[in-house]
N, C-alpha and C positions, 0 to 999 in steps of 0.2 A: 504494500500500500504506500502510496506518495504520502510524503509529512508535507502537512502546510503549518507554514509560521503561525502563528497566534496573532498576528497582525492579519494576515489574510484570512483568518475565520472569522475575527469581529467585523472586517468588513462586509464581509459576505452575510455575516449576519445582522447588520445594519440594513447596505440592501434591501435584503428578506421580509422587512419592518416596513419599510417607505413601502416595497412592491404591494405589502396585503395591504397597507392605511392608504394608498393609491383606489385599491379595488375597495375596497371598503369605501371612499367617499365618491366615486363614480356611481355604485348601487344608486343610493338615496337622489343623485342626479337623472338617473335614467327614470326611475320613478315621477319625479316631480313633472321631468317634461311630458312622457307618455300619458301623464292624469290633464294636462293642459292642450294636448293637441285636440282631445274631440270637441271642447264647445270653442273652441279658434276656428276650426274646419268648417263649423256650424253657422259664424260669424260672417265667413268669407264667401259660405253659398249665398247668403242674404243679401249680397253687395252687388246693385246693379252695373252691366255693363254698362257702357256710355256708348252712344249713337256714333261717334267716330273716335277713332283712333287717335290718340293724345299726340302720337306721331304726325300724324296731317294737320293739327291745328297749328303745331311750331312751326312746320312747313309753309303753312300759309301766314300766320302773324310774320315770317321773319324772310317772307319774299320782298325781292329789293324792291318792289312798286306800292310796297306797303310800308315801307321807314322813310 
């Protein structure tokens, strides 16, 4: 079996620490968003298109016979 320094296990066991408190504070994030996407999704079916294209109106405000 390879010896490792006593330096090089505390490290690794440092690591090991950050890696589970890593996944441990990502959990409680994926939750939070997943509980927030359905009434968002709900919000944004509610939200009427508009009659033209936001594109064509800059198009037309910012034709040179119009400044």
């Amino acid at each position: 079996m390879i010896e490792v320094s006593l330096l090089n296990e505390i490290f690794n066991l440092v690591f090991e620490v950050v890696k589970l408190l890593s996944v441990i504070s990502v959990l409680p994030m994926d939750v939070a968003v997943s509980s927030l996407v359905p009434p968002l999704k709900a919000r944004l079916d509610r939200i009427v298109r508009p009659e033209e294209p936001l594109l064509l109106d800059l198009e037309e405000n910012l034709h040179p016979s119009r400044i």
